[in-house]
C-alpha positions, 0 to 999 in steps of 0.5 A, a space after each residue: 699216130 697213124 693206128 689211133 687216127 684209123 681207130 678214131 675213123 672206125 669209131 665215127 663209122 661204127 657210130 654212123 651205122 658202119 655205113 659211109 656217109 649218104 648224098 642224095 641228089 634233090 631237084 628243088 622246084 622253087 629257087 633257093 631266094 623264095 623264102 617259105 617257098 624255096 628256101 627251106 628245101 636247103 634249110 632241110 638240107 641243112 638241118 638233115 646234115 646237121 642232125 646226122 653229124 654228115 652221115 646224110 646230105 642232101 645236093 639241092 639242085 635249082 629249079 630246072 638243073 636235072 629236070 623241068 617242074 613238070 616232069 620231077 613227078 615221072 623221074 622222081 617215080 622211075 629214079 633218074 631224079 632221087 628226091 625233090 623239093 615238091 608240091 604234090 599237087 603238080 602231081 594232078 595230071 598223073 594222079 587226080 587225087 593229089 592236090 587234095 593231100 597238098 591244097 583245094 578249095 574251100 579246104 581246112 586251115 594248118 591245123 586241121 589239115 595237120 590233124 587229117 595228115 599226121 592222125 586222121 589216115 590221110 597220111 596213110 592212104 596218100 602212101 597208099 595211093 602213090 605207091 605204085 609209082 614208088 615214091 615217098 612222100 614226107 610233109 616238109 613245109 606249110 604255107 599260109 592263105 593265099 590271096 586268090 587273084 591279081 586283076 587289071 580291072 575291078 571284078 564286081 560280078 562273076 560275070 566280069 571272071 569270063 573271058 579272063 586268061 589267068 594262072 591258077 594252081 591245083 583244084 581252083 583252076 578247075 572251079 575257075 574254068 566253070 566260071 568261064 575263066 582260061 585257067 592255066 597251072 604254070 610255075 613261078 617263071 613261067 608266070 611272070 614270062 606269061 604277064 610280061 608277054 601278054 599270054 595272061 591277063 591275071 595271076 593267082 601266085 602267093 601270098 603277100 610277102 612272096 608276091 611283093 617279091 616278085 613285084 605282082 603289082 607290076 602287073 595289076 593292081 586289084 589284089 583279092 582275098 580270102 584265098 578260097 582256093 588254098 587256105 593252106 597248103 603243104 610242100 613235101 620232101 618226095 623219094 624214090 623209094 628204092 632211095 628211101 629204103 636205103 636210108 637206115 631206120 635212124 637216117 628215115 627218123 631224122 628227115 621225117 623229125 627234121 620236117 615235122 619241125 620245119 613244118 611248124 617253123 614254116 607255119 610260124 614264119 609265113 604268119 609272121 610276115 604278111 602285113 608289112 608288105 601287104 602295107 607297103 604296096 597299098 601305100 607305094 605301089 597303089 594295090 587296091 585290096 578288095 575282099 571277094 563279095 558274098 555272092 561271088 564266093 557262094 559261085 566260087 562254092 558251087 563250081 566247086 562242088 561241081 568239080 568235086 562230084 566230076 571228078 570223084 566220078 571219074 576217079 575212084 582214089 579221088 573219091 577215096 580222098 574226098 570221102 576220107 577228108 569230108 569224113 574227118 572234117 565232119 568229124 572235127 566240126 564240133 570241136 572246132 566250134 566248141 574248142 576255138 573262139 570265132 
């Protein structure tokens, strides 16, 4: 009995790759109970486990358990953290050009996006851009529009945005600063902390299932779109990638595989679920839902294209990304109007 066991376990072992089974430590920057947000950093894990029979797992930490949010980028990058659950655009203070391979203003929709991702270099120029801090990184999960603001007070002009402290994410924190806005990037708990306290006025957070969730309208009850600021965005799996490189080639293929999957799940769910909550806060939590007028979003794209030309100035990777990005958009337009219905 004994010998056949000892078979059977080199046989498993030999199947694996003749390597022991692989735990990899991931600092999660959203909790587990944010569905489309934080949930699929555990699916993936899930999935990765399932797909390699336990021969790679993955010890999803909660948000702030190893490290803060604001400091996942450096220890992921020097190995004290292995991997995270991550937007890239966190990453903007350490690398310019970041949020434009996650979310920016005025950007393409999931499907262009992906197209510039997977097939027009941006994939390959983002690895290229970020292997100097030695991490890899693996889209994982796409996020629908967001709403692009909560506001105690109607805002008809742009001229009601100055003096407003408000959160804001990535890019869009930058155009709403040249409209006069104190735009602040701060995590989901230091959002609401921040509304509860005072110490901001106003919030872009997510989109309406997420913030029905968390309860926004508690806070405002003006609630505007479209979501010019992040018509989409991607979240990622980020390694170290001295951690990566010891994966084997069939493990790598998994996760990559694994995240292409969970990308389109994630796309599918996030356009699934909007409208009911989005429903149930105009009928029970009296949110007035307004659509930003013409010449409000025109002043949206002009800061922007102010912000572009600054900081393509000041860093040669952003221009690198911009040019890349606007090269393929360009590129796509024509189909884009010849292929789809309006």
């Amino acid at each position: 009995m004994t010998h056949r066991f000892v078979t059977a376990a080199c046989a498993a072992a030999l199947l694996a790759g003749g390597a022991a089974a692989e735990e990899i430590e991931m600092q999660a920057i959203f909790p587990e109970s944010l569905p489309l947000l934080g949930k699929p950093a555990w699916d993936i894990a899930a999935k990765v486990a399932e797909l390699t029979a336990g021969d790679l797992t993955f010890d999803v930490k909660s948000p702030g358990e190893i490290v803060a949010t604001g400091e996942v980028w450096d220890a992921v990058s020097t190995g004290a953290v292995e991997s995270s659950w991550y937007s890239i655009g966190f990453a903007e203070g350490v690398v310019p050009s970041a949020p434009l391979f996650t979310t920016f203003p005025f950007g393409p929709d999931i499907r262009e996006y992906a197209a510039w991702w997977y097939y027009g270099g941006g994939e390959e120029l983002w690895a290229e851009i970020s292997e100097p801090y030695g991490i890899k990184t693996v889209h994982c999960s796409a996020l629908v529009p967001e709403a692009s603001g909560w506001f105690r007070e109607e805002i008809t002009s742009v001229a009601d945005l100055q003096g407003k402290k408000m959160r804001f994410f990535g890019l869009g924190a930058s155009v709403m600063g040249k409209l006069g806005v104190e735009a602040q990037s701060m995590g989901l708990a230091d959002t609401m902390s921040a509304l509860n306290t005072g110490a901001i006025d106003s919030a872009e957070l997510g989109f309406p299932f997420l913030d029905d969730m968390v309860g926004m309208y508690e806070h405002a009850d003006h609630y505007y779109f479209p979501g010019w600021h992040q018509q989409t965005s991607f979240l990622s799996l980020i390694f170290n990638i001295d951690t990566w490189n010891g994966l084997t080639d069939q493990q790598r293929a998994i996760v990559e595989t694994a995240c292409e999957a969970q990308v389109l799940r994630t796309m599918a769910e996030g356009e699934a679920v909007q409208l009911a909550p989005l429903a149930k806060m105009q009928a029970e939590n009296g949110v007035q839902v307004h659509e930003w007028p013409p010449e409000i979003l025109d002043a949206y794209e002009a800061a922007w294209a102010e912000v572009v030309a600054e900081k393509s100035a000041a860093d040669a990777d952003f221009a690198r990304a911009w040019d890349s990005i606007s090269a393929f958009r360009d590129n796509y337009a024509e189909w884009k109007e010849i292929g789809y219905l309006d």
